[in-house]
N, C-alpha and C positions, 0 to 999 in steps of 0.2 A: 834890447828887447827883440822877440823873434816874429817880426813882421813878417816877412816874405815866405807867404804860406800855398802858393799854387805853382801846380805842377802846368807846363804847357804856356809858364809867362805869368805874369802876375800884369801891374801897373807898371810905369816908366819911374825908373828907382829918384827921380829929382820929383816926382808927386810927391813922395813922402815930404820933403820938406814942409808943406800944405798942411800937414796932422800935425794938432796940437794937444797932446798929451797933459794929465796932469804929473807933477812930480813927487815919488814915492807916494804909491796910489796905496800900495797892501794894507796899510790900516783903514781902509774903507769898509772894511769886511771883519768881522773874526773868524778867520782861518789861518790854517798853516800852509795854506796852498795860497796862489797867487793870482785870487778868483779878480780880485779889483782890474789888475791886470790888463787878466785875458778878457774883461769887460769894456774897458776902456778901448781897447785895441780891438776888439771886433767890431764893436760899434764904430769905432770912428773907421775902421775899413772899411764898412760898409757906405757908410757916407765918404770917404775920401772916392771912392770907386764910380758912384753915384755923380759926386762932382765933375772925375777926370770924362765918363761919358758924356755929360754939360755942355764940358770945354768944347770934345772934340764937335759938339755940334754949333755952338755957338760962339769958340773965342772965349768964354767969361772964364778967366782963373779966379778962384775963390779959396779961402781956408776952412778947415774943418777943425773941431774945437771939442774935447771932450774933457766933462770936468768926471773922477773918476766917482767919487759918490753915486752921484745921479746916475753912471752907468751901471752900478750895481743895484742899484735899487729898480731901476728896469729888468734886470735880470731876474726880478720877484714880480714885476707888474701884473701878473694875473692874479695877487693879494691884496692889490691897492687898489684898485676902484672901486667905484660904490655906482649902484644904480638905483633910483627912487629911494634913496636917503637911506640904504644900504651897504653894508659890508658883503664880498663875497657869502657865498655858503658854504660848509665844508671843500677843503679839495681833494683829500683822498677818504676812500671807502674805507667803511668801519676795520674791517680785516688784512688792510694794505700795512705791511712794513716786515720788519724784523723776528725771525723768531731762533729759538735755540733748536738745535739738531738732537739726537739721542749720540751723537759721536763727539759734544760737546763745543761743536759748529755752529757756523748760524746763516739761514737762508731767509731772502727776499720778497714776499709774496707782492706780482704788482695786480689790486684787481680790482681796478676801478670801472673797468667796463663790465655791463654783469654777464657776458659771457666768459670771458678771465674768471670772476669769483665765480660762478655757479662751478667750473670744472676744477678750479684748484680745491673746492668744498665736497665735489665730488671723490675726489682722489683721495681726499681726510676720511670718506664715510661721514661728512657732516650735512645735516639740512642748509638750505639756502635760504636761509629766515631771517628777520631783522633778530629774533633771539638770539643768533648765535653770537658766541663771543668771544675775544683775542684769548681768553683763557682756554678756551675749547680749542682752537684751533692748535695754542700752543702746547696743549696735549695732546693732540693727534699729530702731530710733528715729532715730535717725542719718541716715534716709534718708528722714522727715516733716521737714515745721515744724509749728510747735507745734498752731497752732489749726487746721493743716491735719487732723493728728491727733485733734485735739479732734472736728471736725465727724464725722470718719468712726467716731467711735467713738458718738457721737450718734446717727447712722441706725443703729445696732445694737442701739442701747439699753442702752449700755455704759460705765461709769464712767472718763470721763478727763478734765481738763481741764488748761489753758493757764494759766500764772503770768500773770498781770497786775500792774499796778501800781494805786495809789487814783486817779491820773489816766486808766489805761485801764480800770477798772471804770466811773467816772464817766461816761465816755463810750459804753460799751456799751448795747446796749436793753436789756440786761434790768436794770444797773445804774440806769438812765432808768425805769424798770418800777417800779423799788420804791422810788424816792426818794417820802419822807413817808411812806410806810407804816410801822404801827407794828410792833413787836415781838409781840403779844398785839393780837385785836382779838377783839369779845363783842357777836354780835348775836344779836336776838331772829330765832327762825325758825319759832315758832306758838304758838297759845294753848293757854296749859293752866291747872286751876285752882292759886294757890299754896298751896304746901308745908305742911302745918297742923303746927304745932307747939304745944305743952302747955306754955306758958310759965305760970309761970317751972318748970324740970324742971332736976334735978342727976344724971338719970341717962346720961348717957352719961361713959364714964373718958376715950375719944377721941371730939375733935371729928368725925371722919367715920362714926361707928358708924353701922350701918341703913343705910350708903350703896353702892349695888351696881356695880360699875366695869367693865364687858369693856374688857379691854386688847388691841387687835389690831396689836401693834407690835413691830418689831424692830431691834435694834441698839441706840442708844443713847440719842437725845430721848426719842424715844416710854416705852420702859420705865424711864427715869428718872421720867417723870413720874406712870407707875402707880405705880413704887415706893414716891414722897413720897405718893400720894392714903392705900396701906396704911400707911404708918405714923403716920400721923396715923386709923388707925382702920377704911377704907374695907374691903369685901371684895374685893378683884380679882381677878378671873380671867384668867388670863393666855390667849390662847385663839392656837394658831399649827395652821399644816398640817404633817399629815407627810409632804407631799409637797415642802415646802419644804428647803432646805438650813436649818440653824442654823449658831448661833455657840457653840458652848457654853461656852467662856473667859469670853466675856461674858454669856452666860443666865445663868449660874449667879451672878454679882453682882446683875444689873440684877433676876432675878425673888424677890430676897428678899422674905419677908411677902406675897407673891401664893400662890395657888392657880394651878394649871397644867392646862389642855387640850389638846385637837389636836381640828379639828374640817375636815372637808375640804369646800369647798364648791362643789365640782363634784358631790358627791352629793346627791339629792334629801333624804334625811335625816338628813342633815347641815347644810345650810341652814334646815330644820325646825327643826332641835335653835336653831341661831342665831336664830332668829326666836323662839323662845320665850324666851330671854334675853331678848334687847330686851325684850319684852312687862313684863319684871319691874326691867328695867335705871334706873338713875341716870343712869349715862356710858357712852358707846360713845367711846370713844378710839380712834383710827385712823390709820397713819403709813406706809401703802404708798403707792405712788405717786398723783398724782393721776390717777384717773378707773379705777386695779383693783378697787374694790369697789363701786361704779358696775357696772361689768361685770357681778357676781356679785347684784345685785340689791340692795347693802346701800350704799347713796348715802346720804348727808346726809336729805335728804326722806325717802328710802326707810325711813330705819331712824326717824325720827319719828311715819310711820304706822302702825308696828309697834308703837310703845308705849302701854302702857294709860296714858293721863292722864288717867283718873277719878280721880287724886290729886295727880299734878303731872305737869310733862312731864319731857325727856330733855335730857341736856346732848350734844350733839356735835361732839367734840373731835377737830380735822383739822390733822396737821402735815406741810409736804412740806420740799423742798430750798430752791427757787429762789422759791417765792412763786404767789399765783394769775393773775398777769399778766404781760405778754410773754413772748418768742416761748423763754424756756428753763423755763416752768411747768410742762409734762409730764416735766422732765427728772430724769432720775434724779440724785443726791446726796449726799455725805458732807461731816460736818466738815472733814476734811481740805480735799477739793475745793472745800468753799466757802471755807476760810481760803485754799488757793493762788488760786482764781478771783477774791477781791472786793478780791486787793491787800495782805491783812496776812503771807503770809510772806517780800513782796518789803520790804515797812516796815517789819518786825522784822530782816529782813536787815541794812538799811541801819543801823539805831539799833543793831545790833551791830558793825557796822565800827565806826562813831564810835566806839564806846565801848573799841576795841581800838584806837583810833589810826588806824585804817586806812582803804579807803576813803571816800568819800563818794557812788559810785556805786552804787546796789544790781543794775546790770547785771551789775557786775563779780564778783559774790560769793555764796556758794552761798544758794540760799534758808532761810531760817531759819523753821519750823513751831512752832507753843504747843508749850510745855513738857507740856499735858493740851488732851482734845478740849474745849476751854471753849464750843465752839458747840452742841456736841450739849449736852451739861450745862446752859447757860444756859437753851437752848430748853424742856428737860426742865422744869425749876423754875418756867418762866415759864407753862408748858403746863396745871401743877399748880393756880398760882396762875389762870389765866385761868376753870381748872374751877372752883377755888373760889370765884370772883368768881359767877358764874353760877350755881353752887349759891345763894347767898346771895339771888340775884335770884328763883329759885324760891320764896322764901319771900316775898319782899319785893313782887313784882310779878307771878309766875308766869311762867306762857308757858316754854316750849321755845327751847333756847340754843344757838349755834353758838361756838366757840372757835376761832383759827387763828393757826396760830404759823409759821413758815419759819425755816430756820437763816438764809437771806442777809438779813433783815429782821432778826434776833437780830443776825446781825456789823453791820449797819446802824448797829445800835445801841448794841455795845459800839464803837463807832469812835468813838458821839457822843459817850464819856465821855470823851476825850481821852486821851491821852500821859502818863508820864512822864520824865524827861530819859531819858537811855542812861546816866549817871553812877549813875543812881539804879535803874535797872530790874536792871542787870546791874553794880551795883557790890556789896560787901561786904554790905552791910546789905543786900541785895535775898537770899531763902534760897529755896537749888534744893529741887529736888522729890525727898524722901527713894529710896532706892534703893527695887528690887522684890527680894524676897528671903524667906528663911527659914531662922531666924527674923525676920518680921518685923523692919523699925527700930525701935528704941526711940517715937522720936514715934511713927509709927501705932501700935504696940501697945497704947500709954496711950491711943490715940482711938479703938480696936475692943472688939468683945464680941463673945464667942461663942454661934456658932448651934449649940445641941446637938442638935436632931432634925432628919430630913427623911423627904417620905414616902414615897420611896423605900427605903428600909432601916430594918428592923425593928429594927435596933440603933444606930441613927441615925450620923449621918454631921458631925462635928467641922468644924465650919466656923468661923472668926474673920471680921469687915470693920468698917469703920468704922462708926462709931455717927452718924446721922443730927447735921447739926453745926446745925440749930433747936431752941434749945433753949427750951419754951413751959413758963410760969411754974407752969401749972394742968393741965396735962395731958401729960404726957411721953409722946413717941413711942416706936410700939412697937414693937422688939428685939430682939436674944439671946431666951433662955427663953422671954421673951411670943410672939414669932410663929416662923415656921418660913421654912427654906428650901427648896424644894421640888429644887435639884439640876437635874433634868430636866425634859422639859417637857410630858409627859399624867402626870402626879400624881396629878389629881382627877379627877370625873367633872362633864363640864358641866351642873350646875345649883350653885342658890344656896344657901348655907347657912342665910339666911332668905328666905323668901319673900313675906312680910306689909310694907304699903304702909307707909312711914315718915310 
């Protein structure tokens, strides 16, 4: 299995022995792809990462343990919780998915934020009404080809792309872009003194305690990966605009065990308020496009001179769609659009005709999409892990860290993991993904715990979700009772609950 995924050093290759895998995980899932996997192994990197940071402060070696189910079924966790004796609500917009081209193609629409659908509705010539409908749309589609569509929705700045095949990703520049690039890469980006630590010390209960995390991310990598930093101990601050549109379906999973802001940085003291963060920050994690926070004065470099490193420097943690090279970098991204663009839901298509007897052309047959976004989730885990790797070098080497992940560099890399047959992906023993409902399915119930408070309501607010599926020997993440879910998203007020140099 292809563990050793960061560029600039990874962990000390005897940690691995620490991670406890399950064995032959891929019928955890029905796919042809090796989602259980790359589930199991991002998670538990992320938690082995988390650990070896532990060690280097405290001494405590401990194991990490990951059963592979449970880590796929995390990789859906924004469908499993329920709040006030609820199921989620929809999670994509009425008009998000699949359509056929007039070239007899098929493209993407992602548009769940309503400026994405007001302009891809625009470009149809359709109203932006609750009336309109997939049939409408997919006749006004009708009258693009695919990538013609693609491009025009490009110069907009607008979420769509064109089905490809792995021979026509191959061939693409930006597939040509990112061949050999790793999944996680970790370079050094200035000096600062290292980390001091009080060895050997037993005082921390989680390995990330004292560690201070701005989370400027939304959707689903980005706050996957603040979420694993809190549970494993970190403070996060989740920090978004209210001038943005949200997701709340999905905030309300992704920001468990965070703290929540809104901070608007078109105002002068509001950028203020952000610059004093930094000043006290561990991680700036960051997952808007490339070159919006560039704009706003808060760039990679930018937010490194902002921090005090009379004690250590700052990790920053930068995740986009497409990668930082060739000509689709500044593009905007989703799961979805990266599994239809780089080729896997015309491969999965195919590996399910076989498996039905049926075709063998995947021209011929509707495309087939992951059973859970496993791109954004992998990236999420792998993003966590990249932090902690770098956290660890703060101790070990100093200097100030860059982190960068791309979802098309994550499918890159779940592709390297190989296949399994279609007999076996989508046969008997391969187990679909429990229903969304409530009550709860019995499986996720026995894998959730309950979030009693939030701080929004004075009489708190009943939430169930899965329980973080790393399970470390000597320090258990923390959960139900122990942390909170904040619901919404200015909770707190932006400063830090400590403020003293770790």
């Amino acid at each position: 299995m292809k563990l050793w995924l960061s560029t600039g050093g990874g962990l000390p290759q005897e940690s691995l022995q620490s991670l406890i895998l399950s064995n032959e995980p891929d019928c955890a899932i029905t796919s042809s792809f090796k989602i259980a996997s790359a589930a199991q192994t991002t998670i538990g990197l992320a938690g082995l990462s988390a650990a070896h940071f532990h060690e280097l402060r405290t001494g405590v070696k401990q194991t990490v343990s990951i059963n592979a189910r449970h880590a796929v079924l995390e990789f859906r966790s924004e469908a499993y919780y329920t709040l006030e004796s609820q199921a989620p609500g929809a999670l994509w917009d009425t008009i998000a998915g699949l359509y056929r081209t007039r070239d007899g193609k098929f493209v993407r629409l992602h548009t769940n934020f309503p400026h994405h659908r007001l302009g891809i509705l625009s470009i149809l010539g359709l109203p932006d009404s609750l009336e309109t409908t997939r049939n409408q749309v997919q006749g006004a589609l009708m009258q693009w080809d695919a990538n013609e569509f693609e491009e025009k929705a490009a110069e907009s700045g607008l979420c769509a792309f064109a089905l490809r095949t792995f021979d026509e990703w191959d061939r693409h520049p930006q597939g040509l872009a990112l061949r050999n690039e790793p999944p996680v890469t970790v370079i050094k980006i200035g000096d600062a003194p290292r980390r001091e630590v009080s060895f050997p010390s037993s005082s921390y209960k989680h390995p990330l305690e004292n560690i201070k995390v701005l989370d400027l991310s939304r959707v689903l990598a980005g706050p996957v990966a603040g979420r694993t930093l809190a549970v494993h101990g970190a403070d996060v601050l989740l920090v978004t605009s209210p001038k943005l549109p949200a997701l709340p379906t999905l905030d309300v999973d992704t920001s468990r065990g965070k703290r929540t802001t809104q901070l608007d940085l078109n105002l002068a003291e509001d950028k203020q308020k952000l610059q004093e963060l930094i000043f006290d920050a561990d991680v700036f994690l960051q997952a808007y496009r490339p070159g919006a926070l560039e704009n706003k004065g808060f760039g990679t470099l930018d937010v490194v001179k902002m921090k005090d490193n009379r004690y250590h420097g700052i990790i920053c943690a930068n995740l986009c769609a497409w990668g930082w090279e060739g000509p689709w970098k500044n593009r905007r991204g989703f799961d979805s659009l990266v599994q239809t663009a780089t080729g896997f839901n015309a491969a999965e298509s195919q590996a399910y005709a076989e498996f039905q007897g049926k075709l063998s052309s995947a021209s011929a047959s509707e495309p087939k999409p992951f059973p859970v976004q496993a791109l954004d989730h992998a990236a999420g885990y792998l993003m966590a892990y990249g932090i902690n790797v770098a956290l660890c070098k703060t101790i070990t080497e100093g200097g100030s860290w860059e982190v960068r992940v791309s979802l098309a560099a994550v499918a890159q890399w779940l592709r390297s993991l190989g296949r399994v047959p279609p007999e076996v992906g989508f046969g008997q023993a391969a187990k679909p993904m429990p229903s969304v409902s409530f009550p709860p399915d019995d499986e996720v119930r026995k894998l959730s715990s309950e979030w009693a408070q939030s701080y929004h309501s004075s009489n708190g607010t009943r939430m169930t979700a899965l329980k973080h599926a790393a399970i470390l020997s000597k320090t258990p993440v923390k959960g139900g009772n122990e942390a909170t879910a904040p619901i919404v998203l200015n909770c707190s007020s932006p400063e830090w609950i400590m403020s003293s140099p770790d």
